[in-house]
C-alpha positions as CSV (number, residue, x, y, z in Angstrom):
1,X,82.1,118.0,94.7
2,X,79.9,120.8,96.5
3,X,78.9,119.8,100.2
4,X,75.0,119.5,99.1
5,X,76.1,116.7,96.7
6,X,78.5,115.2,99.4
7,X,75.6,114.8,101.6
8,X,73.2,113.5,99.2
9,X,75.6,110.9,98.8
10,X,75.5,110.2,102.8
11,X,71.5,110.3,102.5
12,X,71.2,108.1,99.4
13,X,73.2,105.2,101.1
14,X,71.0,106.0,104.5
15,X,74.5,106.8,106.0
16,X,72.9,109.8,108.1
17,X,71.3,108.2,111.2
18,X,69.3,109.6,113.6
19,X,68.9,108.8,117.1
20,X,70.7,108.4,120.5
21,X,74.3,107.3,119.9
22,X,77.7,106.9,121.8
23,X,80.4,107.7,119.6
24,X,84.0,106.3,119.7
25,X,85.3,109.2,121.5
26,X,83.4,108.6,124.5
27,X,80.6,111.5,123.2
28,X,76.9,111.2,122.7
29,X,75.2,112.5,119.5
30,X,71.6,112.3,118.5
31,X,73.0,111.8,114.8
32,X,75.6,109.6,113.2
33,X,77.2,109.2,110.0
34,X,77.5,105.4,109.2
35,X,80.8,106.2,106.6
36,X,80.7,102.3,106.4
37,X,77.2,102.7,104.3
38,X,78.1,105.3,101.9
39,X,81.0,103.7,101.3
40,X,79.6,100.1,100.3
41,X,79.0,101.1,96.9
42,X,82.6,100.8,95.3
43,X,81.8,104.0,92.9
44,X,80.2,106.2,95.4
45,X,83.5,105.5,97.4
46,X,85.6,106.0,94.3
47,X,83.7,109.1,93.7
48,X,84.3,110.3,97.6
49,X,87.8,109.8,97.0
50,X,88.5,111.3,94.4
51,X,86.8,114.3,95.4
52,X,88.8,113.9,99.0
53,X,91.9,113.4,96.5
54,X,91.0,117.4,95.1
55,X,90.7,118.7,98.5
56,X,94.6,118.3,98.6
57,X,96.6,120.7,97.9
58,X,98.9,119.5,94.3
59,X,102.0,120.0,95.7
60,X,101.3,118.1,98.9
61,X,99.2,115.3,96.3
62,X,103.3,114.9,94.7
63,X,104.9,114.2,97.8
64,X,102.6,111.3,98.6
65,X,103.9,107.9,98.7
66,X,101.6,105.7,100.6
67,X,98.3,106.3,102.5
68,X,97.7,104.8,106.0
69,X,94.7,104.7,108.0
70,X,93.2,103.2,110.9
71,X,91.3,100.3,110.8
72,X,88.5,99.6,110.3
73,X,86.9,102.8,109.6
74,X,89.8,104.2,107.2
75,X,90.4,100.7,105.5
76,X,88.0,101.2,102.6
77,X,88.4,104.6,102.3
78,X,92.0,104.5,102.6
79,X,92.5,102.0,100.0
80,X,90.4,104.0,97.5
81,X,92.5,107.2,98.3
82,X,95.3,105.4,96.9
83,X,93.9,104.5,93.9
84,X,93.1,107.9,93.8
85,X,96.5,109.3,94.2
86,X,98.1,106.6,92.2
87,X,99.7,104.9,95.2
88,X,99.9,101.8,97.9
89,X,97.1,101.9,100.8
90,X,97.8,99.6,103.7
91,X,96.1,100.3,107.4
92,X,97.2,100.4,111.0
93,X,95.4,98.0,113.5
94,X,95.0,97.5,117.4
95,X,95.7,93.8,118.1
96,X,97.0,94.9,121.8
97,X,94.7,98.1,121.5
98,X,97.7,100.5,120.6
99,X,97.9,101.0,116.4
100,X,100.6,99.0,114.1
101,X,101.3,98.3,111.2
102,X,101.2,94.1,110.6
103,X,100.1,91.6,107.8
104,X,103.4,93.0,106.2
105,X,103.2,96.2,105.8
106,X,105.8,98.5,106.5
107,X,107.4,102.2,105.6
108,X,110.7,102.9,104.8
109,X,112.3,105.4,106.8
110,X,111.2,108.9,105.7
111,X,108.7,108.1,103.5
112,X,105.8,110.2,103.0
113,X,102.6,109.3,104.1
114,X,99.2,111.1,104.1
115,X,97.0,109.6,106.8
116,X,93.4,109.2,105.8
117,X,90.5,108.7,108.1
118,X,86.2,108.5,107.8
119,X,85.6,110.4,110.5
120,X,87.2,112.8,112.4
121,X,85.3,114.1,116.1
122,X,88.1,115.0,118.2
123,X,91.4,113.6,116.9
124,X,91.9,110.7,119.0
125,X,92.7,108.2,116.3
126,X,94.1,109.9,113.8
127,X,96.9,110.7,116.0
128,X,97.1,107.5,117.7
129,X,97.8,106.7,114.2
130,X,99.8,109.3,113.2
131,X,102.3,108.2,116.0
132,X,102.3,104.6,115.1
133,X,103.1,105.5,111.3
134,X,106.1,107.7,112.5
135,X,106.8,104.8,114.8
136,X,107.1,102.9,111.6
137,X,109.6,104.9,110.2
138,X,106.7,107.3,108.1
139,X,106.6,111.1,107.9
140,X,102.9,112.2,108.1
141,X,102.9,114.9,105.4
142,X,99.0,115.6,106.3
143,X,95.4,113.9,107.5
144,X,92.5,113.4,105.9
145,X,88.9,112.5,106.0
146,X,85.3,112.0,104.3
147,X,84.1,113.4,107.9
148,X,85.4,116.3,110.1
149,X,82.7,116.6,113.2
150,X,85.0,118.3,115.3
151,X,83.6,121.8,114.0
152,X,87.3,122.5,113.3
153,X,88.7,122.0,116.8
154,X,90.5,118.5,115.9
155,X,94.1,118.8,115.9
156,X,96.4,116.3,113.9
157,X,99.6,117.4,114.6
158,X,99.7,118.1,110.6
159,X,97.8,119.5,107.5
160,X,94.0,118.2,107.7
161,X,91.6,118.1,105.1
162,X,87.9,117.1,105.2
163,X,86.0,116.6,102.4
164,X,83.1,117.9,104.3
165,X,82.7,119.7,107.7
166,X,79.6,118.8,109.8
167,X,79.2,120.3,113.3
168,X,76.3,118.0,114.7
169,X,76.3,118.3,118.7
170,X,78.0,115.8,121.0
171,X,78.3,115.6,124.6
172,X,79.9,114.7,127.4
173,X,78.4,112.1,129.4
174,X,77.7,114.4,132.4
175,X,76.5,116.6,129.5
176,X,73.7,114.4,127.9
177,X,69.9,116.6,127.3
178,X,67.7,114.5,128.8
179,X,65.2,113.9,125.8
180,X,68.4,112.3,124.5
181,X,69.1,110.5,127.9
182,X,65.6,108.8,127.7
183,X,66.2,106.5,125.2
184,X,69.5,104.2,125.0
185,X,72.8,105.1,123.4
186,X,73.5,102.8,120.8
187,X,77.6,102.1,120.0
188,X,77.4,102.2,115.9
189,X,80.8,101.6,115.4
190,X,83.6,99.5,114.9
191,X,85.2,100.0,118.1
192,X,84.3,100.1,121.8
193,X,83.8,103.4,123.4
């Protein structure tokens, strides 16, 4: 899947929003992909998976055993990774606001785990993640995600691959241009910034 097609996916749900948002890194952006949209059609995710599944390389796509991601905005994505690779999906969640695994799930101890996010902007979460799979007894192989914002800067600890790059601007909160600063920042997703 070519990055024109992987965005006319993102316009076709009207997952590409435009406005004054604060992100779930603490950052401001006048736009924001809403992965939870383009993802609410169960073949346009299938399709985004798979295509995310190709991005790996087939070596690394072998030594897969489970994907884990962090909930909620890996959850969906995660789980159709898993069908793509051919194996289990479960998620990591922050019932004390630190990530772990519950409802069950757990990794035996070395098993190899690619961790799979929606959207990437400067790390945080995957590797909150990342540390609470190894903390599970998991060996994060690589990351990956529908979404890297980060302009390439993010840095996982591991292997990342993005299905598609975007560099939209974000800024600090001391940083804010103030024709974005005169109209409200709205918090789009599924976490408190």
């Amino acid at each position: 899947m070519q990055e024109d097609e992987i965005l006319s996916e993102f316009r076709a749900s009207e997952a590409l929003l435009e406005g004054h948002f604060l992100l779930s890194s603490g950052r401001h952006s006048a736009h924001y992909l809403q992965c939870a949209r383009v993802l609410m059609d169960p073949m346009r995710a299938s399709r985004l998976a798979a295509a995310l599944a190709a991005t790996l390389p087939r070596d690394l796509r072998h030594q897969i055993a489970k994907v884990v991601s962090p909930a909620m905005g890996g959850v969906i994505i995660g789980h159709e990774m898993g069908r793509a690779l051919g194996v289990e999906a479960m998620f990591v969640e922050r019932p004390t606001g630190t990530f772990e695994l519950r409802r069950g799930f757990s990794l035996k101890e070395g098993e190899k785990v690619l961790m799979v996010e929606d959207v990437v902007t400067t790390g945080l979460s995957s590797r909150e993640a990342i540390a609470a799979i190894e903390a599970a007894g998991g060996v994060v192989v690589a990351g990956a995600a529908l979404v890297d914002r980060s302009a390439g800067t993010a840095d996982l600890g591991v292997p990342f691959y993005p299905l598609v790059s975007l560099n939209f601007p974000t800024y600090a909160p001391d940083e804010v241009p103030a024709e974005l600063a005169a109209t409200p920042a709205i918090k789009p997703g599924s976490r408190a910034a």
